[in-house]
C-alpha positions in Angstrom: 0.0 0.0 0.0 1.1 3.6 -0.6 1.1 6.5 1.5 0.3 9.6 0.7 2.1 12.8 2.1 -0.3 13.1 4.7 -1.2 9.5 6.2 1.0 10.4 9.4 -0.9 12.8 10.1 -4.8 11.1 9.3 -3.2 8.3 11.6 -2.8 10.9 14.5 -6.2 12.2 14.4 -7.7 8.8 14.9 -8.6 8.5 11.5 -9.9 4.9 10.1 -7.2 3.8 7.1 -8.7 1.7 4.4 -7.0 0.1 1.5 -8.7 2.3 -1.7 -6.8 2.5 -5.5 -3.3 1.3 -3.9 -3.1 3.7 -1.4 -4.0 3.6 2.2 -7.2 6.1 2.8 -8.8 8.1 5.5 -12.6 6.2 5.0 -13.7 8.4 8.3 -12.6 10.5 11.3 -15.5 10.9 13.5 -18.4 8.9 11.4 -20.0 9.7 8.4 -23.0 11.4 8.9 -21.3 13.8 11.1 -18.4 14.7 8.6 -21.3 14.3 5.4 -23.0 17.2 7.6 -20.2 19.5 8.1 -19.5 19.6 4.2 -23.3 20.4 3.2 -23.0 23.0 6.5 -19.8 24.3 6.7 -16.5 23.3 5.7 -14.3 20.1 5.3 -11.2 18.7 4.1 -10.6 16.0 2.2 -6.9 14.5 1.2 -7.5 13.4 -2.3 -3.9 12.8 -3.1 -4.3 9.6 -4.2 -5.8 10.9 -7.8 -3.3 10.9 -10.7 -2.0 14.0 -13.0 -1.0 14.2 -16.2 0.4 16.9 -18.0 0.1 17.4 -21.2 2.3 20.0 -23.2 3.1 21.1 -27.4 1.7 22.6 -30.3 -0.3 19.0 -30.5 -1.6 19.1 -26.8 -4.9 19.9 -27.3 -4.9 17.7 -30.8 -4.3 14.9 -28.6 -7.1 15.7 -26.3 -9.5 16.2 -28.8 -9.0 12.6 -29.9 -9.1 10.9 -27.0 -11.5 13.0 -24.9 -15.4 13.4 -25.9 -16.1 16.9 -24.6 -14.6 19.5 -26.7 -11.6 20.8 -25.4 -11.1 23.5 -28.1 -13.7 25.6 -25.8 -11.2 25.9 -22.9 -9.2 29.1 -22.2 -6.8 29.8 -19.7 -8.3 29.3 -16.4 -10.7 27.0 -17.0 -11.3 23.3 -16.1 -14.1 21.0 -18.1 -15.4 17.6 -17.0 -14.8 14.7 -19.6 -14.2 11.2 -20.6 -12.2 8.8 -22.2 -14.3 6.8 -24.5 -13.0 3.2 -25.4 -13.7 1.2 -28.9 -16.6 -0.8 -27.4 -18.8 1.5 -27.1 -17.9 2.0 -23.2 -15.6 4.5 -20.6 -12.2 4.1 -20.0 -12.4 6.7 -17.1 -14.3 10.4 -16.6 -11.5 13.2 -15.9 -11.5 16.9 -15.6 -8.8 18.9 -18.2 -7.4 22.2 -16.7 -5.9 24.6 -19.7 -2.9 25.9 -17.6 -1.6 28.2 -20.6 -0.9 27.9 -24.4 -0.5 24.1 -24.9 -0.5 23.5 -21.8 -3.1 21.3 -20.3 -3.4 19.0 -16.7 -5.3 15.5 -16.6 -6.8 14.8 -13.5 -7.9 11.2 -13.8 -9.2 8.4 -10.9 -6.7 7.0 -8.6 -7.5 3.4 -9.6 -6.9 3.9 -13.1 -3.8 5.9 -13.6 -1.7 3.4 -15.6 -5.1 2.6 -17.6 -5.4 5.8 -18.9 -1.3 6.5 -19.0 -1.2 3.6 -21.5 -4.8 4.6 -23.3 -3.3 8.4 -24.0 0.1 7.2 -24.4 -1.3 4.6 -27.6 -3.5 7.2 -29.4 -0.5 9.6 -28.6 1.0 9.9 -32.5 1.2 13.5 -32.4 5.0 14.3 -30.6 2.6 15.3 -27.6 5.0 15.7 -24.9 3.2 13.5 -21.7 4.1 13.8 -17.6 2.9 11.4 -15.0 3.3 13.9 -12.0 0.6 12.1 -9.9 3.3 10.7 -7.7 4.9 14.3 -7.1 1.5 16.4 -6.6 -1.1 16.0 -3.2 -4.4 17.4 -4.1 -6.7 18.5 -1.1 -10.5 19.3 -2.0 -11.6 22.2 0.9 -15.4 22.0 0.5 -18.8 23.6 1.7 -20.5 26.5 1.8 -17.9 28.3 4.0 -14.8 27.8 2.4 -14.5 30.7 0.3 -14.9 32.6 3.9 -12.5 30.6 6.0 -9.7 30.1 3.4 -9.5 34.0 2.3 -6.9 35.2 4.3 -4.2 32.3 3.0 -4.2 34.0 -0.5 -4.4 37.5 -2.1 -6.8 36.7 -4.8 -10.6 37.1 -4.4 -11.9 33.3 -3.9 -15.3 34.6 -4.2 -14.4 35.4 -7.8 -12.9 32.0 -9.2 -16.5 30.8 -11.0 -17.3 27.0 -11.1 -15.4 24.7 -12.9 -12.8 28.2 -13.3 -9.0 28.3 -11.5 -6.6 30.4 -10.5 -2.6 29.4 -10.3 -1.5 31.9 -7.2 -0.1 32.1 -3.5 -2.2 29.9 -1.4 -1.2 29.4 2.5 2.3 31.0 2.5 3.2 29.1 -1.0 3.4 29.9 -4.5 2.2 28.7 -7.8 -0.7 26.5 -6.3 -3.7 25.6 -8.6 -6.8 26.9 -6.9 -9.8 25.3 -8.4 -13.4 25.9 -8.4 -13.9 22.3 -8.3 -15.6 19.0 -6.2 -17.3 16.4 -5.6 -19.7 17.0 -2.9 -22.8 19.8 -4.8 -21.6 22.7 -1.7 -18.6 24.8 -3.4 -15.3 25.3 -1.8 -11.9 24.9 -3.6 -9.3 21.7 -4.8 -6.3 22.8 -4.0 -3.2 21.0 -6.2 0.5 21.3 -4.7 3.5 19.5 -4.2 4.0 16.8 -1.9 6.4 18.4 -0.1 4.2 21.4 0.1 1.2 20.0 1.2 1.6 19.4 4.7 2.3 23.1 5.8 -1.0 23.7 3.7 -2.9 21.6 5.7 -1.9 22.9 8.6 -2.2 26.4 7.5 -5.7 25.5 6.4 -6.5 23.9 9.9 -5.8 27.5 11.5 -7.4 29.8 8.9 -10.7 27.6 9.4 -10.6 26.8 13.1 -13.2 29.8 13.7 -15.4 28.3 10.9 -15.2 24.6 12.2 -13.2 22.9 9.7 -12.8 19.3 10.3 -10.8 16.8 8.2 -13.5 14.5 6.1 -12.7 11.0 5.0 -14.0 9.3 1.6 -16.8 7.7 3.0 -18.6 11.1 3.5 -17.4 12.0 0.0 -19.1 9.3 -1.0 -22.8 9.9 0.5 -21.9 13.8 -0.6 -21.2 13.1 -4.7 -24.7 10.5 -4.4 -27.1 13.4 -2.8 -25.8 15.1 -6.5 -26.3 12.4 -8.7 -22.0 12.2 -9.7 -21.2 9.2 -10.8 -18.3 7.4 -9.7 -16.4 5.5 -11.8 -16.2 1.1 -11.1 -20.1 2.2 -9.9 -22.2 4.1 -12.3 -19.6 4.3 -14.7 -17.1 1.4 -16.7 -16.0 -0.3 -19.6 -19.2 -1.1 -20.7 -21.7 1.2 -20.1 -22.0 4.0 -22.2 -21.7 8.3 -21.4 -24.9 8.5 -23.3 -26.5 5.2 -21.4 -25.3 7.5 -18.1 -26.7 10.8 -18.5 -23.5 12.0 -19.9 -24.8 13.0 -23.5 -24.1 16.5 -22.3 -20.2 15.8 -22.1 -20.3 14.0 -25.4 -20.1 16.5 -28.6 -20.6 15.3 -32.1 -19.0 18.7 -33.5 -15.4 16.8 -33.7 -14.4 13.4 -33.9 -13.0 11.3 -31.1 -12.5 7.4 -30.3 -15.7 5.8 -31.2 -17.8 9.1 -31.9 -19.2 7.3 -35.2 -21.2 4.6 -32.9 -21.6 6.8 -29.9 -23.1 8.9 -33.0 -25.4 6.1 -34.1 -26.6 5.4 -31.2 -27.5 8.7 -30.3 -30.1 8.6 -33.0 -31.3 5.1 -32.1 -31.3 5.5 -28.7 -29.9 3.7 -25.7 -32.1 0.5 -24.4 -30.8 1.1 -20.6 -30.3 4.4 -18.5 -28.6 5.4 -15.4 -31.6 6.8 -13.3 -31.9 8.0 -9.8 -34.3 6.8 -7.4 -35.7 7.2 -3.8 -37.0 4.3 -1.8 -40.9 5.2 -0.4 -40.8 2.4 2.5 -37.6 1.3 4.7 -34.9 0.2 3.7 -30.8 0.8 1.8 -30.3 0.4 -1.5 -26.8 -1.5 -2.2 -24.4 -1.5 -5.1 -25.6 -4.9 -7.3 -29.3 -5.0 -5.8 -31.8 -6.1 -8.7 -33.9 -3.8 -9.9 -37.3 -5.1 -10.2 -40.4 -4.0 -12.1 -44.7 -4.9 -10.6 -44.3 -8.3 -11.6 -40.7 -9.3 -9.7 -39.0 -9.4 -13.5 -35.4 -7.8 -13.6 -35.2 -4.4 -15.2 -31.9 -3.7 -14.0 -29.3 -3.1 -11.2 -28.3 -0.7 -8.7 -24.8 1.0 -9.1 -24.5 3.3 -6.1 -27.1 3.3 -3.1 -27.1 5.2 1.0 -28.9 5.7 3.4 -28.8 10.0 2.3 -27.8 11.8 5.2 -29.2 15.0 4.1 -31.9 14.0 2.1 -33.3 11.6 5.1 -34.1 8.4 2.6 -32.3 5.7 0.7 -31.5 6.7 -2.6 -30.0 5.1 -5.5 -28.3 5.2 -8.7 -28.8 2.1 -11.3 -29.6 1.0 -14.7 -33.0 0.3 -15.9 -35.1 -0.6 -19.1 -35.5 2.7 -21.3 -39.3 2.3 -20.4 -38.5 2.6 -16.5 -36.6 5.6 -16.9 -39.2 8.6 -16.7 -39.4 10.3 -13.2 -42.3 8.8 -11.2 -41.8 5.4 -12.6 -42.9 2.8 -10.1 -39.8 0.2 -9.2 -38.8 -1.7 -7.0 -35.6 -2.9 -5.1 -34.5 -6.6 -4.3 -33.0 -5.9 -0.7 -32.5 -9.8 0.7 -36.1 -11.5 0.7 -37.8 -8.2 0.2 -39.2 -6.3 -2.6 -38.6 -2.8 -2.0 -41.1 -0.3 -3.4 -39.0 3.0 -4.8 -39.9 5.7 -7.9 -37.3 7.2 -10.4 -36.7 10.7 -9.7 -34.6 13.6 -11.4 -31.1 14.3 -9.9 -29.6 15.8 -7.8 -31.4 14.2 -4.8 -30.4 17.2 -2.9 -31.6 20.5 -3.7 -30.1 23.8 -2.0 
């Protein structure tokens, strides 16, 4: 198992360490519903170090993204971040991502923990461009500072105006006494705050620094469990759940990161079946008696027949009900369709409802 930069220090707050992509993880501190609270109240900090960074650089930079991405890169400007994925041959995802433009052909990856070498040798094989490629995911820490009072509590470590970095927007700048750190109007939990991308040799005295600057505001550190039950209140999918090498972006929701305006790894069938349509889709839904939804429950229809699985499912600490993500028949999909869940001997009535499961 690796370590990240910061596992001493999760270890001497009590924190419980789980193996998770390689690397051991802070799963929780206090408990979950307690750290999922503070996020959607105030503010929390996650050590997300463990996700991998590419950087991508040359006149053919964004050539090469273009290719092997299906948003369209050619939008970004400098200061800007867009959410994306990797398409594969089949028809499925190799991994979702988010691509920073940094400056002129200059762009970061920021890919899943548990599939860094999958995408490394993806990019690397469509890579026939002279695209110059770095693997810094060993060298960076990434800490994700979210809720609604982050902007608040972490002014005074920088001297730009966090309450001007828009979503899905960054800023490269001093941030807790050092310089050059990517500030980023990004997450994973639906209540703002910042991602914070530095050295590993930098990130402890960040963490501590962030510690102080939020100590008035109540800023505890948040394990992954938590960021779990955070990204499912919004409907995020997470990839090896809602998301793999078989299931399509337009099968999960994701038409809207998947543009036809430029070719890309598959784009002709993604194309094609864009005009048939997809026969399964990756719904939400609520339960309306008692019970938790679990990754791999059958999804049932009236008459008991399997209409499709569940990929993600919690007991929703905000929202106060299980809820789930899973694939059902087309025909299921509209909100208010009647399903049900197979929780051990029980038939579990629930209804398909629109995302995000939590509303401000």
């Amino acid at each position: 198992m690796k370590n990240t930069a910061l596992t001493h220090i999760h270890e001497s707050l009590g924190a419980k360490l789980v193996p998770f992509a390689g690397y051991n993880m802070p799963v929780q501190y206090e408990g979950v519903t307690v750290e999922h609270e503070t996020v959607r109240n105030g503010v929390g900090v996650f050590d997300v170090s463990h996700m991998g960074e590419f950087l991508l650089s040359g006149p053919n930079a964004l050539a090469l993204i273009q290719k092997v991405t299906s948003n369209d890169a050619s939008t970004l400007t400098i200061g800007r971040a867009q959410y994306s994925c990797l398409p594969n041959n089949q028809g499925g995802i190799v991994d979702d991502l988010i691509v920073y433009k940094i400056k002129e052909e200059q762009y970061l990856l920021v890919v899943n923990a548990s599939n860094i070498e999958k995408d490394w040798d993806w990019i690397s094989s469509h890579n026939d461009l002279g695209v110059e490629m770095k693997n810094i995911s060993e060298d960076y820490s990434l800490l994700a500072i979210q809720g609604p009072k982050a902007v608040e509590a972490m002014q005074s470590l920088t001297s730009i105006n966090l309450s001007e970095i828009k979503y899905y927007h960054f800023e490269v700048a001093d941030f807790a006494g050092i310089e050059n750190v990517i500030i980023s109007a990004t997450g994973y939990t639906g209540s703002g705050g910042f991602e914070i991308y530095c050295k590993n040799s930098e990130v402890e005295q960040i963490w501590k620094k962030v510690f102080e600057a939020g100590a008035s505001f109540g800023i505890k550190p948040i394990g992954l469990a938590a960021r779990d039950t955070l990204r499912l209140e919004m409907g995020f999918c997470l990839y090896g759940n809602d998301i793999n090498d078989t299931t399509s972006p337009l099968e999960a929701g994701l038409g809207w990161i998947t543009k036809f305006t430029k070719e890309f790894t598959n784009s002709e069938n993604l194309k094609k079946q864009k005009e048939e349509g997809v026969t399964k889709k990756l719904v939400g839904f609520e339960l309306l008696e008692r019970g938790i939804p679990r990754h791999d429950y059958e999804i049932l229809d009236a008459d008991g027949n399997n209409i499709g699985i569940v990929t993600s499912g919690t007991m929703a600490p905000t929202v106060g009900k299980g809820i789930g993500m899973g694939y059902v028949k087309t025909e299921f999909s509209t909100p208010d369709s009647e399903i049900y869940i197979q929780i051990r001997n029980n038939k579990v009535k629930a209804k398909v409802v629109k995302m995000p499961f939590y509303k401000k």
